[in-house]
C-alpha positions in Angstrom: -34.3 -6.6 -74.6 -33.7 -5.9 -71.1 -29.7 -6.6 -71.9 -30.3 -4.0 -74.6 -31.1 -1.2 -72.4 -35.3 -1.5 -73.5 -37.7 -1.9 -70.6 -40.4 -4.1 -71.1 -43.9 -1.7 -71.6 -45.8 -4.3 -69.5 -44.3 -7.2 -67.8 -48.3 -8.8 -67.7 -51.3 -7.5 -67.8 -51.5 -7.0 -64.0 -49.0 -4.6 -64.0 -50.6 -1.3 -65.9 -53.8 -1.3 -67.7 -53.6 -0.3 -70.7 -57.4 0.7 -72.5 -57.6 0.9 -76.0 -60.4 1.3 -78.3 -62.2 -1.2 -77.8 -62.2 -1.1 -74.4 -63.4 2.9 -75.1 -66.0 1.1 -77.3 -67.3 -1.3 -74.3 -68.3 1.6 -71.9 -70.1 3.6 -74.6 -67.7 5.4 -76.3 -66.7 7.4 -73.1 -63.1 7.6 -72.2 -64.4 9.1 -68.7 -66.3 6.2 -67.8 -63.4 3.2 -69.2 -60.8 5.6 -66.9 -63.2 5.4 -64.0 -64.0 1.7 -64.7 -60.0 0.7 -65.0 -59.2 2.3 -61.4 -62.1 1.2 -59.6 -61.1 -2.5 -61.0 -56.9 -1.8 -60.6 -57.1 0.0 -57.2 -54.5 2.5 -56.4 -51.7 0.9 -57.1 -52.4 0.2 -60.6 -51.6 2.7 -63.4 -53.6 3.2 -66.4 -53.1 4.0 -69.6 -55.2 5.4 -72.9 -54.4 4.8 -76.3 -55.1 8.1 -77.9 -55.6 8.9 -81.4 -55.8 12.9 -81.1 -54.9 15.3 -78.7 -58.6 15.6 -77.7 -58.5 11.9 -76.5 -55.6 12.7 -74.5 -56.9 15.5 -72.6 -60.2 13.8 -72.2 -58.2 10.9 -70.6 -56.0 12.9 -68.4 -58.6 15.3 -67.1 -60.3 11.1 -66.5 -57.2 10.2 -64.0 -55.3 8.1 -66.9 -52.0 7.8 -66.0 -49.7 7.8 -69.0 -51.1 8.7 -72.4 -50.1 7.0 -75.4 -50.2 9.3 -78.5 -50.8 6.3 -81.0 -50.0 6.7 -85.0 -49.0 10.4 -84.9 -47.2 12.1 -87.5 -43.8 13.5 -85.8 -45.0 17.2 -86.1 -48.6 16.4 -84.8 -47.2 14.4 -81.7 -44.7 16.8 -80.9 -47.3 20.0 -80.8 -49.3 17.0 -78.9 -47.1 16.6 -76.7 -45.9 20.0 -75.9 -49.7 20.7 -75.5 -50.0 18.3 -73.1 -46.7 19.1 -70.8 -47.8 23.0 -71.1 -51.5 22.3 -69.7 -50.9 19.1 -66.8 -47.5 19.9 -66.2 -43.9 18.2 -66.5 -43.0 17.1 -62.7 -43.7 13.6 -61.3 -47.2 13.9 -60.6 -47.8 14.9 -64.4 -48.9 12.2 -67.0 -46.6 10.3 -69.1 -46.8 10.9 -72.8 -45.9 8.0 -74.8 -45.4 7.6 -78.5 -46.2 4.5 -80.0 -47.2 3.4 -83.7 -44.7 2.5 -86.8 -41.6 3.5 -84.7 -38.5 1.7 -85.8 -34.8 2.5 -86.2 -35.1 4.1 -89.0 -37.6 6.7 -87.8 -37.7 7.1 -84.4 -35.3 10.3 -84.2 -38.3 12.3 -85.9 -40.0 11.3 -82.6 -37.9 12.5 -80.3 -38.5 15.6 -78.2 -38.3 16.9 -74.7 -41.9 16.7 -74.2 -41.7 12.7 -74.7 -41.4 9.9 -71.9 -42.1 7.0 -72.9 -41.0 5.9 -76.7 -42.6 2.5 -77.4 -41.8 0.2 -80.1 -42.7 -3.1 -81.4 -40.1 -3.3 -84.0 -37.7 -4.5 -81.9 -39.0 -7.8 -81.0 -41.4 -8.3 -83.8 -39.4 -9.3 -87.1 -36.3 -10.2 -85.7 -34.7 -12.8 -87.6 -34.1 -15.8 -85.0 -31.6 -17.4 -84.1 -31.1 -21.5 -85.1 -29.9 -23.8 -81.8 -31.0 -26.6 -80.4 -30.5 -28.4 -76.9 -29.7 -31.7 -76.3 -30.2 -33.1 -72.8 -28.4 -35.8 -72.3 -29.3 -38.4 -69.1 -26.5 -39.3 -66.7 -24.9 -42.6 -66.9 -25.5 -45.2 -64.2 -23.6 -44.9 -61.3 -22.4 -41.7 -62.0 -21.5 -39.4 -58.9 -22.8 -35.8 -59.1 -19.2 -34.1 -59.4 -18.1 -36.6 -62.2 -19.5 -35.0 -65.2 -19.7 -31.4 -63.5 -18.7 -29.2 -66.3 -18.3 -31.3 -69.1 -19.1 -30.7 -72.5 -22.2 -32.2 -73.6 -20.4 -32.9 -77.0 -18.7 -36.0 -75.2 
């Protein structure tokens, strides 16, 4: 995917945290308290992230310290007054919050999701029912006494 021009949302799960419901869920329901919780466990150096089903989640988690915002199975027009919402109150330079979009994406709808206010576009589709691709590798031990140049780029057909 990274050949593709896709960058990967998390290469593990040191690298952001990313709180979703049920992480909401485990510090009582308060997106304040999982924000707080997240960065005092990350540090500094770790970003954080909230899945947000409304617009009032995503404040909430901003005004928290969160990071990016991921505005999770919007409609397109409810995402995009979301998100415009968002960049008009926290701001659009570097120290704002990302907004993400995540949620059914795919090829086929994605450009109804597409809008100035938008950084991050997140999609499963990509990787997740792609039809695979058959091949098989054979190693093949070297012979007895053979040197490590002989056999140096031959086929393995031989």
């Amino acid at each position: 995917m990274l050949v593709g021009g896709c960058d990967a949302h998390r290469i593990d799960l040191s690298t952001m945290t990313m709180l979703k419901d049920n992480h909401i869920w485990a510090c009582g329901g308060s997106i304040a308290t999982a924000v707080a919780a997240a960065k005092a466990a990350g540090g500094f150096s770790i970003k954080v992230e909230v899945e947000c089903q409304s617009l009032d989640e995503a404040e909430r988690a901003i005004a928290a310290g969160a990071d990016v915002v991921m505005l999770d199975n919007f409609a397109p027009e409810e995402m995009k007054r979301a998100a415009r919402a968002i960049k008009d109150k926290w701001g659009r330079g570097p120290r704002a919050p990302l907004v993400e979009v995540s949620g059914g994406l795919t090829e086929g709808n994605v450009g109804a999701y597409v809008c100035e206010d938008v950084d991050v576009i997140s999609s499963s589709s990509i990787h997740q029912g792609v039809k695979h691709i058959d091949f098989s590798l054979k190693v093949v031990p070297k012979k007895q006494g053979q040197g490590e140049k002989e056999g140096a780029g031959e086929s393995l057909d031989q």
